[in-house]
C-alpha positions as CSV (number, residue, x, y, z in Angstrom):
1,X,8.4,-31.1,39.5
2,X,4.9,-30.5,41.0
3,X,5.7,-27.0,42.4
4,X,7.2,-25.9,38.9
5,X,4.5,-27.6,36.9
6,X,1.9,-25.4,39.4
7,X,4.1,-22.1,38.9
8,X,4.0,-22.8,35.1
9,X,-0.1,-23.1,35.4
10,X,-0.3,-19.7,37.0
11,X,0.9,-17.6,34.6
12,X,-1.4,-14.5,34.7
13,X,-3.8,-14.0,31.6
14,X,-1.5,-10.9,30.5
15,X,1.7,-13.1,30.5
16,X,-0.2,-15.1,27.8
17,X,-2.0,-12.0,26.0
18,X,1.5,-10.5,25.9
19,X,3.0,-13.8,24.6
20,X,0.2,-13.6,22.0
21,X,0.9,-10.2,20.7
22,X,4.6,-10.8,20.8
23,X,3.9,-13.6,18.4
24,X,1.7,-11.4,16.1
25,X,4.5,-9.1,15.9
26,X,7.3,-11.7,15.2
27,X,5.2,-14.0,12.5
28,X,2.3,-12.7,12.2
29,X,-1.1,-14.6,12.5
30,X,-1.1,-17.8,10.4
31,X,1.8,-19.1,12.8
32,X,-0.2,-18.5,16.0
33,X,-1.6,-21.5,17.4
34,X,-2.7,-22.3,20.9
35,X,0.4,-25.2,21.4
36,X,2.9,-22.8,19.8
37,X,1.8,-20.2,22.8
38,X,2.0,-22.8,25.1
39,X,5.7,-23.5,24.3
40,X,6.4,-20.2,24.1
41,X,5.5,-19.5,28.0
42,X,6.4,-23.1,29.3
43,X,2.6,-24.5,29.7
44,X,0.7,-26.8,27.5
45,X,-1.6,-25.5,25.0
46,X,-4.6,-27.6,25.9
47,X,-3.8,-24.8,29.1
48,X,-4.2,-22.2,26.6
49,X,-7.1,-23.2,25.4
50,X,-8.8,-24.3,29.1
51,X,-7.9,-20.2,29.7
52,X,-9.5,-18.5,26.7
53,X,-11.8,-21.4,25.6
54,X,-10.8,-20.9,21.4
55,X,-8.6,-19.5,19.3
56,X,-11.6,-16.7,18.2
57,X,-11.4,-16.0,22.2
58,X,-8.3,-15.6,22.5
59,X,-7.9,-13.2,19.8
60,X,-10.9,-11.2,20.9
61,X,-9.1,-11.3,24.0
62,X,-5.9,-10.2,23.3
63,X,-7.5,-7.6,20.9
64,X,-9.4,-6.2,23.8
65,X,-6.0,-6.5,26.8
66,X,-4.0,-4.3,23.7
67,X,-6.7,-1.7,23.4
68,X,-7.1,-1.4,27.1
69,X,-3.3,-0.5,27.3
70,X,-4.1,2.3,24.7
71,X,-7.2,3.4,26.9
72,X,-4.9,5.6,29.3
73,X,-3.0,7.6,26.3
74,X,-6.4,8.6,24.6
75,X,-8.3,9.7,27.9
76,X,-4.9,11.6,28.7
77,X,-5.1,13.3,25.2
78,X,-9.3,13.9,25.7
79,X,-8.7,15.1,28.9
80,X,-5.8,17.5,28.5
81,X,-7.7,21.2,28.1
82,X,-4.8,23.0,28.0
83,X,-4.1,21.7,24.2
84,X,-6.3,23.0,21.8
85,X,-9.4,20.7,19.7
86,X,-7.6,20.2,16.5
87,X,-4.0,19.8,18.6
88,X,-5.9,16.9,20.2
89,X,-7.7,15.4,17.2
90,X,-4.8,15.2,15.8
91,X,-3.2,13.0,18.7
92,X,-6.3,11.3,18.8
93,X,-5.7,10.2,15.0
94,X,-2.2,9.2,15.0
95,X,-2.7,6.9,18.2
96,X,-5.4,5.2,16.8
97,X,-3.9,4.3,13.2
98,X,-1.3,1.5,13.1
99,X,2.4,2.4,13.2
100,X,3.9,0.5,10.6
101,X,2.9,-2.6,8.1
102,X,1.7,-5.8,10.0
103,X,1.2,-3.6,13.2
104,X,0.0,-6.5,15.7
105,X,-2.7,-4.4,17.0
106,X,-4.3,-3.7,14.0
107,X,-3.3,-7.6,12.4
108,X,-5.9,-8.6,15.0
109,X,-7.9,-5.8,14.2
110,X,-8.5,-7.2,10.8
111,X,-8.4,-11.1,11.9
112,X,-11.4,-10.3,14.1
113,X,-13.5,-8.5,12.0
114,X,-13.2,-11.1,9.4
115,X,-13.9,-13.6,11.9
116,X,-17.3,-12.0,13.0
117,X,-19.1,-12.7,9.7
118,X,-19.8,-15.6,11.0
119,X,-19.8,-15.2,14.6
120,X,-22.2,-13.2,16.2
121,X,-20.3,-13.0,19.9
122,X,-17.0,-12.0,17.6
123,X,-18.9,-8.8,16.2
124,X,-20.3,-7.9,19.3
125,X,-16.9,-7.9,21.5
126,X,-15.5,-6.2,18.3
127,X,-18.3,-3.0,18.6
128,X,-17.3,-3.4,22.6
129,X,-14.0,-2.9,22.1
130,X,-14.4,-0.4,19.6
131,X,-16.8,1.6,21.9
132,X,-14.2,3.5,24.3
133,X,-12.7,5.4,20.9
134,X,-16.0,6.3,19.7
135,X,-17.1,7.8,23.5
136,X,-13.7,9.7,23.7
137,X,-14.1,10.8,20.3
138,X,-17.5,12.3,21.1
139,X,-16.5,13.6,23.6
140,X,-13.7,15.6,22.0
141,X,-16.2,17.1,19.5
142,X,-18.9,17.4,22.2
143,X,-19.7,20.8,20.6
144,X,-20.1,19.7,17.0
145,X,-23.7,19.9,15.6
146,X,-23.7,16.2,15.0
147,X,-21.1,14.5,16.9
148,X,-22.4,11.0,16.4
149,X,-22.0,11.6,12.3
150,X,-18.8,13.2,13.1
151,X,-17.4,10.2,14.6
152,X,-18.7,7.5,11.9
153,X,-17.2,9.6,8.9
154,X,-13.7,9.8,10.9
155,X,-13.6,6.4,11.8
156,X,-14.8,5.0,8.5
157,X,-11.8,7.3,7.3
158,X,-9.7,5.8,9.7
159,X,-10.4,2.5,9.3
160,X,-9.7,2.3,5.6
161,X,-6.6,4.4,6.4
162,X,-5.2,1.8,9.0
163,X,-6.3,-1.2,6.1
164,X,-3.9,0.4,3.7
165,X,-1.2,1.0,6.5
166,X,-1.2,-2.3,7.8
167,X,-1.1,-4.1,4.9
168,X,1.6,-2.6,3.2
169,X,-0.8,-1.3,0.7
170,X,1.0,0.5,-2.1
171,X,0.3,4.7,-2.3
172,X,0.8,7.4,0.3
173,X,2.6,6.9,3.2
174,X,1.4,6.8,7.2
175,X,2.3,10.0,7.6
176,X,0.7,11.7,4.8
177,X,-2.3,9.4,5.6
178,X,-2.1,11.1,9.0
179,X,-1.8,14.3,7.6
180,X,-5.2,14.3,5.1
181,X,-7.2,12.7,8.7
182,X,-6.2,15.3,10.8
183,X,-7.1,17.8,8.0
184,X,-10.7,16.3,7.8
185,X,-11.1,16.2,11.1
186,X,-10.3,19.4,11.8
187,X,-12.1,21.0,8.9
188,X,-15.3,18.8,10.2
189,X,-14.9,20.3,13.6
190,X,-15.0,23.6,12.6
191,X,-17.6,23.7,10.2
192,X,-19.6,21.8,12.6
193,X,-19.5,23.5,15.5
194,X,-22.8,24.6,17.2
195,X,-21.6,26.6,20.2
196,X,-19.5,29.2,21.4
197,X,-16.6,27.0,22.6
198,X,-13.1,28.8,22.3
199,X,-11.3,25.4,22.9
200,X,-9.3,25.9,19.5
């Protein structure tokens, strides 16, 4: 009893992250609660809670363990010079928008943003999160004029793009949503450019 009562108490914080998106995905957020996660990997949720400290935290941490398994696609896109700029920005844009309505990735997308009106350490993990996109992103369009504009009017496009997506909001679908981002950003690339790269 001891020895499976101390395997059950070192489940790895992935096991539980995983476990936590897994839930997203099957009933969404307003089910997910720290003894329901608990049950669900066979430790209490007073355990869950000594891990991540509150339900905020956990989110924010789960947020940030989902994007992180994201990171390697998107510096593999960036990074592969043998497919042209807009080829890229156009992977770029389709990772990074959810895949479907009630995406789990982007549920807690929204949950934590709401959540940092009125937390100050929410908002902050939220912009560090966020902060690997915008530096790959920047440095895709290294050679536009004004890369840091660049990237604030294609996320803020984004953004409102993967709102309507996950939400099941009525009007055009993902894909066409896809196409119209990768046709601005590739339109603001080339107009922006300021140098002689041949990277097309």
């Amino acid at each position: 009893m001891a020895g499976t009562r101390r395997r059950r108490l070192e489940q790895p914080r992935e096991v539980v992250l995983q476990a936590a998106m897994d839930a997203i995905a099957e009933n969404g957020l307003a089910r997910l609660t720290m003894a329901g996660l608990g049950e669900r990997i066979g430790i209490s949720g007073g355990h869950v809670a000594y891990y991540f400290g509150s339900k905020e935290q956990l989110l924010v941490e789960t947020l940030r363990w989902s994007e992180h398994l994201l990171g390697e696609r998107r510096r593999a896109l960036v990074e592969d010079h043998e497919r042209s700029v807009p080829a890229r920005l156009a992977a770029y844009v389709d990772l990074y928008l959810p895949e479907r309505r009630g995406d789990p990735r982007w549920t807690l997308w929204l949950e934590v943003w709401t959540r940092s009106l009125g937390d100050r350490e929410v908002l902050a993990a939220s912009v560090d999160i966020e902060a690997p996109w915008v530096g790959d992103l920047r440095e895709l369009v290294a050679g536009h004029a004004d890369p840091d504009g660049f990237v604030l009017r294609l996320h803020g496009l984004l953004d409102g793009f993967a709102t309507r997506i996950v939400t099941g909001a009525p009007g055009p679908s993902r894909a066409e949503m896809v196409r119209l981002a990768v046709d601005f950003a590739v339109r603001e690339d080339r107009t922006g450019r300021c140098d002689d790269h041949t990277d097309r």
